[in-house]
C-alpha positions as CSV (number, residue, x, y, z in Angstrom):
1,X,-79.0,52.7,-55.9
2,X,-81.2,50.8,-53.1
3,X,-84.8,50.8,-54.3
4,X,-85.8,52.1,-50.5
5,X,-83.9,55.5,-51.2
6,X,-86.1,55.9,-54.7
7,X,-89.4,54.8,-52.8
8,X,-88.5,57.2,-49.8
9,X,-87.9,60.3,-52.3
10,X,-90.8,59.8,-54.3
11,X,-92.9,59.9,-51.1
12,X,-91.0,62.5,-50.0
13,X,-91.7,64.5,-53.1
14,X,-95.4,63.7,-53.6
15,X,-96.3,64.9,-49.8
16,X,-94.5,68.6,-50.4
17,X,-96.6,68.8,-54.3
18,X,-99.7,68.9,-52.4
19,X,-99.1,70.0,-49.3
20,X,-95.7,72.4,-49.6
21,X,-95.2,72.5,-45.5
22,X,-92.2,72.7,-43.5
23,X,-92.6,69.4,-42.1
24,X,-92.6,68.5,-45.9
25,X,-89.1,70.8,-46.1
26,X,-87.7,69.2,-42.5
27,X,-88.0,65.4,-44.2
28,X,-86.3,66.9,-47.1
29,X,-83.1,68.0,-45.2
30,X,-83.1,64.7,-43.6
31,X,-83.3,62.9,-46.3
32,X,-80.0,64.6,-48.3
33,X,-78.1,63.4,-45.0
34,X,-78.8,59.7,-46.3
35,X,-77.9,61.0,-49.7
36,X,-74.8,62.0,-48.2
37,X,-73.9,59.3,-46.0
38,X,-74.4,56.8,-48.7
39,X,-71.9,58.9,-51.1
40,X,-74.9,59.6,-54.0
41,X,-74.0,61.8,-56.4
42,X,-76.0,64.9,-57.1
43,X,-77.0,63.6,-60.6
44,X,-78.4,60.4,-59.5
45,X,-80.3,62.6,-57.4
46,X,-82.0,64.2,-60.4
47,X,-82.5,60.9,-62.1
48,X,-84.8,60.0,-59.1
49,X,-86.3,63.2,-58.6
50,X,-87.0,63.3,-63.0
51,X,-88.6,59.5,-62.2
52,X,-90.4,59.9,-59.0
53,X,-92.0,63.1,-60.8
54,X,-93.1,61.5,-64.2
55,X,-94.7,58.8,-61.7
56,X,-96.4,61.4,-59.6
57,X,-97.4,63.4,-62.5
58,X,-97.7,61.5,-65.9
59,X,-98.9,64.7,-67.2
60,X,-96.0,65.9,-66.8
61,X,-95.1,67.8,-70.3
62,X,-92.3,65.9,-72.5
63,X,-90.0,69.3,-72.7
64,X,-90.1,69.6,-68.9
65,X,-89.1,65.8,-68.2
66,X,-86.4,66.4,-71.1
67,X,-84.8,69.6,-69.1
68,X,-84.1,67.2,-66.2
69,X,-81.8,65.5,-68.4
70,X,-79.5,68.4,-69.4
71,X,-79.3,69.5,-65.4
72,X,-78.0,65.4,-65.2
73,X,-75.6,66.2,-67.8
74,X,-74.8,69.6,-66.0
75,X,-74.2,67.9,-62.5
76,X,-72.2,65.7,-63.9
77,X,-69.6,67.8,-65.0
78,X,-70.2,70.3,-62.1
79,X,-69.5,67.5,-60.2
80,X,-66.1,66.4,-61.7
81,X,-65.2,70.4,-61.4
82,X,-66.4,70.9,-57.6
83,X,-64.3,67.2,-56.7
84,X,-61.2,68.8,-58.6
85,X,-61.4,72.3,-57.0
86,X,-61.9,70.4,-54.0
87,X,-58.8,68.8,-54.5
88,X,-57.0,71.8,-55.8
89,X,-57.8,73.6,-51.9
90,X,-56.5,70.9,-50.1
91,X,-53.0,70.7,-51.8
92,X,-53.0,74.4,-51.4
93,X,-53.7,73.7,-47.6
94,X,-51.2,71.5,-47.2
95,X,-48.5,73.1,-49.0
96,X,-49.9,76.6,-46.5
97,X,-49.1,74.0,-43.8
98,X,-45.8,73.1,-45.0
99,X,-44.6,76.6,-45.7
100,X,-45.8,77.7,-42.2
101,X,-43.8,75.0,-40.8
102,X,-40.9,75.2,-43.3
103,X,-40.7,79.0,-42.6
104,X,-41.2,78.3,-38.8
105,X,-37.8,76.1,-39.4
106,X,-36.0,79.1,-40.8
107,X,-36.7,81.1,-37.7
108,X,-34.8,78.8,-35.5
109,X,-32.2,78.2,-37.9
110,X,-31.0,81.4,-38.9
111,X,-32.1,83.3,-35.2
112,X,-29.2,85.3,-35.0
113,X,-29.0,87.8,-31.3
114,X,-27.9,91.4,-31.8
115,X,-24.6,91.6,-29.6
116,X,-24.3,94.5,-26.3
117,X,-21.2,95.9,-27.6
118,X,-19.9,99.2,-25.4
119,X,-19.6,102.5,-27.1
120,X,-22.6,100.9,-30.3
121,X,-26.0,101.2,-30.6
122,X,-27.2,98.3,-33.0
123,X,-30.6,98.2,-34.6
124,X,-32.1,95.1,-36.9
125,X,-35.3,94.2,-38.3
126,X,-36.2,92.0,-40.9
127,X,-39.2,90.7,-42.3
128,X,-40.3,89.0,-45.2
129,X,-42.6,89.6,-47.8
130,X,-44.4,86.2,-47.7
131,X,-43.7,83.3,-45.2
132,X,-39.9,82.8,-46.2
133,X,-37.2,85.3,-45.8
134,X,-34.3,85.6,-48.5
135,X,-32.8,88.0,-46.7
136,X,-30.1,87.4,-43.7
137,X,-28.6,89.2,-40.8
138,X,-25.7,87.6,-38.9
139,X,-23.6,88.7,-36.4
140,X,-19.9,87.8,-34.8
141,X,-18.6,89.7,-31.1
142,X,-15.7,89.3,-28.9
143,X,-14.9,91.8,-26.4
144,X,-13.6,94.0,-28.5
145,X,-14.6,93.3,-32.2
146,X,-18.1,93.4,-33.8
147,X,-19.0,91.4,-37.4
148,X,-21.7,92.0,-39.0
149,X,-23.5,90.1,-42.0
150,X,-26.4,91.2,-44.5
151,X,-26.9,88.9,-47.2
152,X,-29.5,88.8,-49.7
153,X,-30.7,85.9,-52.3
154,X,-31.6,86.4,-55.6
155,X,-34.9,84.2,-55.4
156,X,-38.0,83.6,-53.3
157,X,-39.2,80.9,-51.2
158,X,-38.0,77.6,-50.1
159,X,-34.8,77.5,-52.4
160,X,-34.1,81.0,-50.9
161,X,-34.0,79.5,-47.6
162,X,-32.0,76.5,-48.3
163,X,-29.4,79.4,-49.7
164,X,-29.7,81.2,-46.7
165,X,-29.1,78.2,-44.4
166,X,-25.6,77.5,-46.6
167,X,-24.8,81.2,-45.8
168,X,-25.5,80.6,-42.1
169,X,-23.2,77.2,-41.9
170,X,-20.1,79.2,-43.6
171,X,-20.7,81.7,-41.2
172,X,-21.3,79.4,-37.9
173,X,-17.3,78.0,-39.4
174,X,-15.7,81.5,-38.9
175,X,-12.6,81.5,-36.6
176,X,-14.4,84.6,-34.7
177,X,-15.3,88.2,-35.2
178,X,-11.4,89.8,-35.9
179,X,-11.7,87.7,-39.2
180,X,-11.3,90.4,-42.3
181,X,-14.2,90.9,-44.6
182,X,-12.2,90.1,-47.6
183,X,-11.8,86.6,-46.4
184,X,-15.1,86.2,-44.8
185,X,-16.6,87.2,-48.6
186,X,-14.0,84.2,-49.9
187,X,-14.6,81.6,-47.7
188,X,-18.8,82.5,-48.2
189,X,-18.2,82.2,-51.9
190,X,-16.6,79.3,-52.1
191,X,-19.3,77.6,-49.9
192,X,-22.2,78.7,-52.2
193,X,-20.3,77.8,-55.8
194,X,-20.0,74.4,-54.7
195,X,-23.3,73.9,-52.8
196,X,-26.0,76.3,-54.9
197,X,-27.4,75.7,-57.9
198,X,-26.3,77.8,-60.5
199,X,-29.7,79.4,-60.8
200,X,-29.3,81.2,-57.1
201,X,-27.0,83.6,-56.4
202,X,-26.5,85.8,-53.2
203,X,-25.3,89.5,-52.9
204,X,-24.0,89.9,-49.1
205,X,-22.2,92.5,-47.7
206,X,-20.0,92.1,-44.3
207,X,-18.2,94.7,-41.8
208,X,-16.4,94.2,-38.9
209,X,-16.0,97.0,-36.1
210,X,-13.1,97.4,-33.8
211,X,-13.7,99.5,-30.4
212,X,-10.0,99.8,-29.9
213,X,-10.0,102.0,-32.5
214,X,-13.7,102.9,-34.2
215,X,-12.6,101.4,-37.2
216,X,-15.6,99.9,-39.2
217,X,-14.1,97.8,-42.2
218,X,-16.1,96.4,-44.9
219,X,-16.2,94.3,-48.2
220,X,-19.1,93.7,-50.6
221,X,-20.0,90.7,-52.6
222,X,-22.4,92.7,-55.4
223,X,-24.5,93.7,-52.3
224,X,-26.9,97.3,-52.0
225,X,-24.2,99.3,-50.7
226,X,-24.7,100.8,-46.9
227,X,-25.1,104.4,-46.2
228,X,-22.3,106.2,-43.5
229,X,-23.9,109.1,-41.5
230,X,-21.4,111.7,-40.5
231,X,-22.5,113.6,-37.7
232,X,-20.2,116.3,-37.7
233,X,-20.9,117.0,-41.5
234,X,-24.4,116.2,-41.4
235,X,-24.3,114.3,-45.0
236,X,-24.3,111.0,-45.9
237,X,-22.5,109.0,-48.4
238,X,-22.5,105.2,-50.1
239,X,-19.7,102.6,-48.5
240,X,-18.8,101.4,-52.4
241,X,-16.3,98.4,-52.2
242,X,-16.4,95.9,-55.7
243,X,-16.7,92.5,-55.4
244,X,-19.0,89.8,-57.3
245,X,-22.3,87.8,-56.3
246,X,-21.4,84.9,-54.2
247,X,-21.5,81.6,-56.2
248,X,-20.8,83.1,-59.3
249,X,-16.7,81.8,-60.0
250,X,-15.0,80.1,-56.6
251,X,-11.9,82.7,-57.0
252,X,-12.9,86.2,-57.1
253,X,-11.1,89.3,-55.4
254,X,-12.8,91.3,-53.1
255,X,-12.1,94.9,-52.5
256,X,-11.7,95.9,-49.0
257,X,-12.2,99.8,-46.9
258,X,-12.4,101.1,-44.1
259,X,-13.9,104.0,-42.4
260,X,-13.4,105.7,-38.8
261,X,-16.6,106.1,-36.6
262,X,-17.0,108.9,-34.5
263,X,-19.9,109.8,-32.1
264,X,-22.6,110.3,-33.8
265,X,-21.8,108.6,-36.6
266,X,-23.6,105.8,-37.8
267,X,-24.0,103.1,-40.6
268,X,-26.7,101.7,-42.1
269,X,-26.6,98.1,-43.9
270,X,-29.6,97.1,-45.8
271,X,-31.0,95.0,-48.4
272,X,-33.1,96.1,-51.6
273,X,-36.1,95.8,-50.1
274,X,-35.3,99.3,-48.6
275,X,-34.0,101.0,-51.9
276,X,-36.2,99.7,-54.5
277,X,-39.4,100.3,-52.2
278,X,-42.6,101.8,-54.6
279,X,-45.5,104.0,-54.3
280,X,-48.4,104.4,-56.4
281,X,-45.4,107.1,-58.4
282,X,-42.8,104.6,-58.7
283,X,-39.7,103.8,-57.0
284,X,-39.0,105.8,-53.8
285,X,-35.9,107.7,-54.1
286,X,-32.9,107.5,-52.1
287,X,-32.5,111.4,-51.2
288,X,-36.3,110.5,-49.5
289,X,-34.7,106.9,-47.4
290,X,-31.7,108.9,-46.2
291,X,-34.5,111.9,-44.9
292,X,-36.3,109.4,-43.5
293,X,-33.6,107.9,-41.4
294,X,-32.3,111.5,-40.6
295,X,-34.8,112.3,-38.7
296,X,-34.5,109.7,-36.4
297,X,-31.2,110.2,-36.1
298,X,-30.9,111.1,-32.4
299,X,-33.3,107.8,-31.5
300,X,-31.4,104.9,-30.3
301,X,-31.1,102.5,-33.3
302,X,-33.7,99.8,-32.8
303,X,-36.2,103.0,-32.8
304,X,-34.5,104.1,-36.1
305,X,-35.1,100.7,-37.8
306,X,-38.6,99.9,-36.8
307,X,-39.3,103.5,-37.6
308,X,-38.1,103.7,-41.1
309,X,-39.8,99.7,-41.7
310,X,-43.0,101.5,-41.1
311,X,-42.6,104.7,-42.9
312,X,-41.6,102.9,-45.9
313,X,-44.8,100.8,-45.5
314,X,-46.8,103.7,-45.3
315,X,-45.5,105.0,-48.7
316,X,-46.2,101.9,-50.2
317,X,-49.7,101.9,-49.2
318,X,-48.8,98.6,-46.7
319,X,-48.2,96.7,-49.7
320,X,-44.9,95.2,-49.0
321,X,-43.3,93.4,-52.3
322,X,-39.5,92.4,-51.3
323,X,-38.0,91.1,-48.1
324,X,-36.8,94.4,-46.0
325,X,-34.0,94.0,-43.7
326,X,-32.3,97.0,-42.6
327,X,-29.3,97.3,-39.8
328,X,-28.2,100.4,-37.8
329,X,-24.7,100.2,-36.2
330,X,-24.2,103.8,-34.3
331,X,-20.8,105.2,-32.6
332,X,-22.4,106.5,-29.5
């Protein structure tokens, strides 16, 4: 350490002992810029201050001097903590950058546009729980036909996304929006076997609506089944077709339905953000969704959606805990 830097302290040091000023302070501050610019450690800074005081003050008692040299040892090792934790913040910054930017990515990616479709109402929200979404919403029109995509992986984060985007490349290879669910589900499935690890799998459940006809047909790959509203009966009841998790085996057999819509009626798609939503009193029970989107039932469907997201937030004291996407497709 330059000799000028312990002659400048000690001065320093000996002008605020016997005359304690702010002038004495100001020099003070100053001084710890130097300290800084010329990268001194804070215990080399004690070792001066312990000499320049046992010069200023040979009196100095032995067990005082002698304390200065456990705050050395002290500083030391605070030192090597604060440089790790220092450390520590900035990987954690950058990774915050990368996520912002990698989730940023998935936005444009998997943007999907909710179709105009005459005779439907469609509504669809989904947001994540954290800065990546695991869930997806994708949808296929023509003039006449509707198709309609909810998928959601078993995982979090960047892999989740890298799922999704495999999800989004079968789907972008689709002949167009007549194609049946059952072969949709196969040619999905056969995509994700071959190109997801076998750690990740993906439930997904897709529909396709006809307006010649108001037919809505569906298939399910191990997904949260929808909910059909009948207006005429007032009730609702679950859309149940079998079917396993994508990536699971490439030949699997999916089950197929179908369903007529009439006005009124409406069907909601959703992932499991929706039905296994909790309050301080556990899981939120289905009888209390289905209430919830019943009466909103006369709102158009983007109203429905948004309304539900936040109702469900409410319950759960704002503390969201799983991706929530949730689609409304209403015969009007």
């Amino acid at each position: 350490m330059p000799q000028e830097f312990k002659r400048d302290y000690k001065n320093i040091l000996k002008d605020y002992t016997l005359k304690q000023t702010e002038h004495n302070l100001y020099e003070g501050q100053n001084f710890s810029k130097q300290l800084i610019q010329k990268n001194i450690s804070p215990e080399d800074v004690i070792s001066i201050h312990k000499a320049s005081l046992e010069e200023i003050m040979p009196e100095l008692p032995e067990n005082v001097s002698h304390s200065f040299d456990l705050l050395i040892e002290v500083m030391i090792h605070y030192g090597l903590a604060l440089k790790e934790h220092q450390t520590l913040i900035k990987k954690q910054e950058n990774f915050k950058m990368e996520m912002e930017l990698a989730a940023n990515v998935q936005k444009t990616l998997l943007k999907t546009k909710v179709p105009n479709m005459s005779g439907l109402d469609i509504g669809m929200i989904s947001v994540p729980a954290k800065e990546m979404n695991g869930d997806y919403a994708y949808f296929l029109s023509d003039e006449t036909n509707l198709g309609i995509a909810v998928a959601d992986v078993i995982g979090k984060g960047i892999p989740a996304a890298l799922c999704m985007s495999m999800i989004k490349y079968g789907m972008d290879g689709l002949s167009g929006a007549k194609t049946e669910p059952v072969v949709v589900l196969d040619i999905i499935n056969r995509i994700v076997e071959k190109s997801v690890s076998d750690s990740m799998f993906i439930s997904m459940f897709y529909g396709t609506y006809d307006s010649t006809n108001n037919e809505f047909t569906y298939a399910s790959a191990g997904h949260e089944p929808p909910l059909f509203y009948c207006e005429k009966s007032s009730s609702f009841k679950e859309l149940q077709a079998k079917g396993l998790l994508l990536g699971v085996i490439p030949n699997v057999k999916y089950e197929q339905q179908s369903i007529v819509l009439d006005k009124g009626d409406f069907v909601v798609m959703m992932t499991d953000g929706v039905t296994e939503c909790r309050s301080k009193e556990g899981f939120i029970e289905q009888q209390k969704v289905m209430e919830i989107i019943e009466s909103v039932k006369n709102e158009p469907a983007q109203v429905m959606v948004e309304y539900v997201f936040h109702k469900l937030e409410e319950l759960q004291d704002f503390e969201q805990r799983d991706d929530f996407t949730l689609v409304i497709l209403k015969k009007m």
